[in-house]
MIDOSE-1310 file (N, C-alpha, C; in nm, 2 decimals, decimal comma, always signed):
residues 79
xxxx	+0,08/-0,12/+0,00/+0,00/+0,00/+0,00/+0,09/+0,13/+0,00; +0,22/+0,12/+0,07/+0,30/+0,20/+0,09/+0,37/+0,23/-0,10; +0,35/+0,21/-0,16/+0,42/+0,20/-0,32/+0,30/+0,26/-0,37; +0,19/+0,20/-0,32/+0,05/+0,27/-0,44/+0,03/+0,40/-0,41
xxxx	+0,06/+0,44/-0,27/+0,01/+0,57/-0,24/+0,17/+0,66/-0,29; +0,26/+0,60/-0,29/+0,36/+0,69/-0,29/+0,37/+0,72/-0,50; +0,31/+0,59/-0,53/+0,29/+0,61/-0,72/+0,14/+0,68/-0,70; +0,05/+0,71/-0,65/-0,07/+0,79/-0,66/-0,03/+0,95/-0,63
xxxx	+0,05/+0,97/-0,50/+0,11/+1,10/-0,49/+0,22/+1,17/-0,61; +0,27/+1,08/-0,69/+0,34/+1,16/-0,78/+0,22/+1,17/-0,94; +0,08/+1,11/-0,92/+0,03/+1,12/-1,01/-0,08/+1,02/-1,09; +0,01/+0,92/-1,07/-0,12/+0,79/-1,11/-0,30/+0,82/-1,00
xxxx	-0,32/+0,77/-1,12/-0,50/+0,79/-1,13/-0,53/+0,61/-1,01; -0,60/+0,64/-0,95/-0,65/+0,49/-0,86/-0,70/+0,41/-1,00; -0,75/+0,44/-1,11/-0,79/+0,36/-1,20/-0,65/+0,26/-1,25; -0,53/+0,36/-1,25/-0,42/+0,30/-1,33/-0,39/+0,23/-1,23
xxxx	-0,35/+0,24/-1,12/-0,32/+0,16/-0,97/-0,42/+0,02/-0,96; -0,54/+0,06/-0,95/-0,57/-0,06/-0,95/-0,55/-0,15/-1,08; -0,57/-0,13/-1,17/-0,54/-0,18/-1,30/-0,39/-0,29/-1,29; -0,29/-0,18/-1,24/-0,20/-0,20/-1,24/-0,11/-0,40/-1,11
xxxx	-0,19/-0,34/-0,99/-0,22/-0,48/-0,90/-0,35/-0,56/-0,91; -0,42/-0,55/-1,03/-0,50/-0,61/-1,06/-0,62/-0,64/-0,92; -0,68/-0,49/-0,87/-0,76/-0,50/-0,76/-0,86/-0,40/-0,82; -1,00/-0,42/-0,81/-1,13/-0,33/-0,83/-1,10/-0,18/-0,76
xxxx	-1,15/-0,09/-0,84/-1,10/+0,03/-0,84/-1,18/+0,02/-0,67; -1,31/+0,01/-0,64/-1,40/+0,01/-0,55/-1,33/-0,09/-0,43; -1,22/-0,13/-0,45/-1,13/-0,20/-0,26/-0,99/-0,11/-0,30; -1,00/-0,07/-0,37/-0,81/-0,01/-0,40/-0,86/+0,13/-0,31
xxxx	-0,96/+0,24/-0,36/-0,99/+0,31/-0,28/-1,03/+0,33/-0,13; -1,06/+0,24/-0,09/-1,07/+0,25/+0,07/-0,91/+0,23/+0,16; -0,89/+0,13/+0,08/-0,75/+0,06/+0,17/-0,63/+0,18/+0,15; -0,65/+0,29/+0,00/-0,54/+0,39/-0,01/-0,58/+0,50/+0,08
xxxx	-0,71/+0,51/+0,11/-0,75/+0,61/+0,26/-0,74/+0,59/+0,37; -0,75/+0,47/+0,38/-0,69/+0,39/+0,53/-0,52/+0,39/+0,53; -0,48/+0,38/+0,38/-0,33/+0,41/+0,44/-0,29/+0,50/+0,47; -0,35/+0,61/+0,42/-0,30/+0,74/+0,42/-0,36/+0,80/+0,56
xxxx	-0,43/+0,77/+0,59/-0,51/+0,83/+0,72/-0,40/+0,75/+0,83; -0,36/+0,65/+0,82/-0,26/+0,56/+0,92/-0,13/+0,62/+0,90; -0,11/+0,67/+0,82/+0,05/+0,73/+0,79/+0,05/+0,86/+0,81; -0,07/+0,96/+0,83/-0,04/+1,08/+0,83/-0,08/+1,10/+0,97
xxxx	-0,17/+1,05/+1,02/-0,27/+1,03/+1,15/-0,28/+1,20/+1,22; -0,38/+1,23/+1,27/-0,43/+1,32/+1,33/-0,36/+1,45/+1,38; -0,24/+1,44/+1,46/-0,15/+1,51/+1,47/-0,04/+1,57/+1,37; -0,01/+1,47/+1,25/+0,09/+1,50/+1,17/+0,04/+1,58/+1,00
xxxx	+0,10/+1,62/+0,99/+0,02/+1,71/+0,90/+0,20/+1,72/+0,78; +0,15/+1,70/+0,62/+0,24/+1,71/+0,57/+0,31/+1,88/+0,52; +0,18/+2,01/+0,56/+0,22/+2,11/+0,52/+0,27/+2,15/+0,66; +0,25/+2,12/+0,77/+0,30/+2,22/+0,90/+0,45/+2,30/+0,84
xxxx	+0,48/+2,37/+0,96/+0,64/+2,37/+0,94/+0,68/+2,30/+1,01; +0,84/+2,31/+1,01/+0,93/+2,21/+1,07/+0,88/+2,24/+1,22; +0,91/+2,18/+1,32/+0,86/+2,18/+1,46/+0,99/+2,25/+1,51; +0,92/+2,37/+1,62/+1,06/+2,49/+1,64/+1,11/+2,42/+1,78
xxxx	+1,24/+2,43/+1,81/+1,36/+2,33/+1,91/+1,29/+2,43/+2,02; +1,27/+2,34/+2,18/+1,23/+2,40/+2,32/+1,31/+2,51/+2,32; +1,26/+2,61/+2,42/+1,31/+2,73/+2,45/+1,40/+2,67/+2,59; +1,58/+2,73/+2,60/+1,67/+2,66/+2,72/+1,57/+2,70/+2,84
xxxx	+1,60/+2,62/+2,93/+1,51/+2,59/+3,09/+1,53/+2,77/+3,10; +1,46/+2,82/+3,19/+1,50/+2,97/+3,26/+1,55/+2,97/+3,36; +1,65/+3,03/+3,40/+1,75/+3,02/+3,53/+1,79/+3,18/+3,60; +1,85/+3,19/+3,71/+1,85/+3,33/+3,72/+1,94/+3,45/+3,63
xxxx	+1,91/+3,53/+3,63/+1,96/+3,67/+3,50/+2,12/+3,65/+3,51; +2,20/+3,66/+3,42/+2,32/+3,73/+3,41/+2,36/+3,83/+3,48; +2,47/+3,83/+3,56/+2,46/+4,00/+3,60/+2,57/+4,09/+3,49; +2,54/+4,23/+3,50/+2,57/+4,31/+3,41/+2,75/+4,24/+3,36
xxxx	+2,78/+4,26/+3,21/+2,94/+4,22/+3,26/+3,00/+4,36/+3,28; +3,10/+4,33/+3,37/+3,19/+4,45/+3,42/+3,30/+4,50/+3,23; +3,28/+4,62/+3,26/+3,37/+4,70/+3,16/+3,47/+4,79/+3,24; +3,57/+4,86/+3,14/+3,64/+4,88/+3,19/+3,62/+5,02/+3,30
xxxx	+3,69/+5,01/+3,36/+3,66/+5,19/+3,47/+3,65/+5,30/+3,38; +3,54/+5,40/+3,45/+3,54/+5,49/+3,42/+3,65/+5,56/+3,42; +3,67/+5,67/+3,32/+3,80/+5,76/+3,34/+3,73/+5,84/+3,43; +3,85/+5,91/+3,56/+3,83/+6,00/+3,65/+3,84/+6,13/+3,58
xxxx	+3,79/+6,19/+3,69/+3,77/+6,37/+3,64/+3,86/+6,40/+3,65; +3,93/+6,50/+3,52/+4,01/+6,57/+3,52/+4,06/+6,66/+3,64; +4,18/+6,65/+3,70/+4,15/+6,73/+3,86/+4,19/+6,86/+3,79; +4,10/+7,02/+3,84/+4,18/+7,07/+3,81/+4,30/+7,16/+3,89
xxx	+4,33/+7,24/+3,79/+4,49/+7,27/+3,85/+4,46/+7,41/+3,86; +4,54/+7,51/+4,00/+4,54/+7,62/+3,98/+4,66/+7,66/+3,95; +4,67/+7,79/+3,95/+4,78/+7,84/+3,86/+4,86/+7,94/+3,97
């Protein structure tokens, strides 16, 4: 069943399929819906997108990273 449905998805007619394993168009059609219904089943869907990767666990914040020192004030000078 796995060959008929995968030669039906590129295009053959269930007439040529059945024709072809010599089975009545009228049992070749149920058993290609039953396969297809069993292979794709409820959940799986052939257009979704790809399934997006878990977001990492949450843990506590980073703290700021240190840069370097401010420059100090210019002291000034009297004269």
């Amino acid at each position: 069943m796995a060959v008929l449905h995968q030669l039906q998805q590129l295009g053959r007619t269930v007439e040529q399929l059945a024709e072809l394993v010599d089975i009545p168009v009228k049992k070749l059609r149920p058993r290609l819906r039953a396969h297809r219904a069993a292979t794709t089943g409820p959940a799986t869907s052939t257009n979704s997108p790809e399934p997006t990767p878990p977001a990492p666990p949450a843990g506590p914040p980073e703290p700021p990273a240190a840069g370097p020192p401010a420059p100090a004030a210019a002291a000034a000078t009297t004269v």
